[in-house]
C-alpha positions in Angstrom: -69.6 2.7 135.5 -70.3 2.9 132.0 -68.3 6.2 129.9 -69.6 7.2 127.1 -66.7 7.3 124.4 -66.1 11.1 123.0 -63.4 12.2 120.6 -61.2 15.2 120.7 -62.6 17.6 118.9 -59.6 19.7 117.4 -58.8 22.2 114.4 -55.9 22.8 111.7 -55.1 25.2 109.7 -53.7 24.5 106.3 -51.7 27.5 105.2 -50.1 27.7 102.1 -47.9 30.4 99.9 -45.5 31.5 97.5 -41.9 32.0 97.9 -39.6 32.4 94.7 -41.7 30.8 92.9 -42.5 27.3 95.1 -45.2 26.9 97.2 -44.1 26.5 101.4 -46.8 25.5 103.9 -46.7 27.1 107.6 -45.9 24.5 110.4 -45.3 24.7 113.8 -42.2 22.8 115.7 -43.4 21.8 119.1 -42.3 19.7 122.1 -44.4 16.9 122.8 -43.6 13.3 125.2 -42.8 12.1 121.6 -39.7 14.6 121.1 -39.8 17.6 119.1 -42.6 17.2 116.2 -44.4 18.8 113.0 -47.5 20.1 112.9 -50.3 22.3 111.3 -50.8 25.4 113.4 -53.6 23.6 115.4 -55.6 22.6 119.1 -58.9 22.0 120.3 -61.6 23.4 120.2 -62.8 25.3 123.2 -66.2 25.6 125.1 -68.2 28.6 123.6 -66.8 28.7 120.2 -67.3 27.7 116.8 -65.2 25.8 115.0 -64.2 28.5 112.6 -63.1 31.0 115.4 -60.8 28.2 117.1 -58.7 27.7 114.1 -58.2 31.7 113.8 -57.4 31.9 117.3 -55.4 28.3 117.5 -52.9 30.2 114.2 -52.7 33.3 116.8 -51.4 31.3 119.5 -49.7 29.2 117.5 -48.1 31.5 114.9 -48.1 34.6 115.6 -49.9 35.7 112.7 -53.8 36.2 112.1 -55.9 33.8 109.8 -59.2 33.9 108.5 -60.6 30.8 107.9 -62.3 30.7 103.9 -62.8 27.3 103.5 -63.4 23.7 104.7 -60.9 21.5 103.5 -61.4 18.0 105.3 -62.7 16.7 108.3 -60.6 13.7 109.7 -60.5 10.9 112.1 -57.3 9.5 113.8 -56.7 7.4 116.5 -53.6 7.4 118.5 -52.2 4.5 120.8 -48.9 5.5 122.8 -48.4 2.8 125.4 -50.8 1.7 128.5 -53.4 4.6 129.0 -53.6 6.9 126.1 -55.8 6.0 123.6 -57.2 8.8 122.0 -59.3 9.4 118.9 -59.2 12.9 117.6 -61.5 14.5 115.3 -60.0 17.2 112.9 -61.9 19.8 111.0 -58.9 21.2 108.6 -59.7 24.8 106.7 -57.4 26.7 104.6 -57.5 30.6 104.4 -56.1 34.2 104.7 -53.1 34.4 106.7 -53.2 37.8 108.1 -50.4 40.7 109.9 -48.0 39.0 112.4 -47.3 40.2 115.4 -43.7 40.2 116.2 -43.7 40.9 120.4 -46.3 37.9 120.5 -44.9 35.0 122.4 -46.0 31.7 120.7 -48.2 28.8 123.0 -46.5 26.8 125.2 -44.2 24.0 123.7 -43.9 25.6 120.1 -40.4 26.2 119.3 -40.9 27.7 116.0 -42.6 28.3 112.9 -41.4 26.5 109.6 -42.6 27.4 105.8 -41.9 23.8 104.5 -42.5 22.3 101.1 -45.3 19.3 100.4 -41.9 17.3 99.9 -40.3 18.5 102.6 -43.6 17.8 104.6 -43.5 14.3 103.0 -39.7 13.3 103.4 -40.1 14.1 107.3 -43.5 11.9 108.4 -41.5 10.6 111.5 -42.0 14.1 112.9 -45.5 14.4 112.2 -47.1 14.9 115.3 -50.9 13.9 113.3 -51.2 11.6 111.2 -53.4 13.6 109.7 -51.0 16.7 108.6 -50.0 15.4 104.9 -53.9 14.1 104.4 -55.0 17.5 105.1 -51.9 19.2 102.6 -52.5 17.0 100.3 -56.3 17.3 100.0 -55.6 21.0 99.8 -53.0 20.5 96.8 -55.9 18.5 95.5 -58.0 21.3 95.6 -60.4 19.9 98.0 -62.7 22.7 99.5 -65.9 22.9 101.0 -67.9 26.3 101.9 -67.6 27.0 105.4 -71.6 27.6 105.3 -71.4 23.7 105.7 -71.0 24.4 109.5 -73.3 25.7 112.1 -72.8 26.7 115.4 -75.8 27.1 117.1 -76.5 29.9 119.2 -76.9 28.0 122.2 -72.9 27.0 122.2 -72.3 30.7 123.0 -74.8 31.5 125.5 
């Protein structure tokens, strides 16, 4: 049988601010096969939504804390190989935004530990623990000033319905 090759679609959320004075980024500590890891408050995307409203409801889960997507900051490609039978190729779409009220009585997803407000050289100084190699690409773009108006996606009607 021949299978058509798909990647996993996914979504991050790039969430940056100011704490005396040095800007932190929000990551999330989570179990995974690979130990415990860093990561961007993130997931896939799910059937009926846009890509938009998975990232605000992947920071939910994830955080605790609402987000509002403003901005596009990169889409990215990884593949990851670890041992016989997972090969996967995930496709990122990384925004950056409004991080909204948090909600203390929320329990956070399944596997996250905690939340972490981490410096871009903290972030940098710990790449064994990245769970994605595409966390620092995304932070970094960001710190680059990288954005892209989310008008540059369209869901069509036709994914809801």
């Amino acid at each position: 049988m021949n299978m058509r090759w798909k990647p996993n679609v996914t979504v991050a959320a790039v969430i940056e601010r100011q704490q005396d004075g040095v800007s932190r980024f929000l990551l999330v500590e989570e179990h995974t096969p690979q130990g415990l890891m860093l990561n961007n408050p993130a997931g896939h995307l799910d059937a009926g939504e846009s890509m938009v409203a998975a990232c605000a409801r992947e920071v939910l889960e994830e955080t605790a804390h609402e987000f509002r997507p403003t901005a596009l900051v990169g889409i990215y490609m990884a593949r990851v190989r670890r041992g016989a039978g997972h090969d996967v190729t995930y496709l990122r779409f990384a925004f950056c935004g409004d991080l909204g009220r948090f909600d203390p009585a929320r329990r956070l997803d399944h596997g996250i530990v905690r939340t972490l407000w981490l410096t871009a050289d903290e972030i940098r100084a710990n790449t064994q623990r990245h769970r994605s190699p595409m966390l620092l690409r995304g932070i970094d773009d960001y710190l680059r000033m990288q954005r892209y108006p989310l008008d540059l996606l369209h869901t069509d009607s036709s994914v809801s319905g």
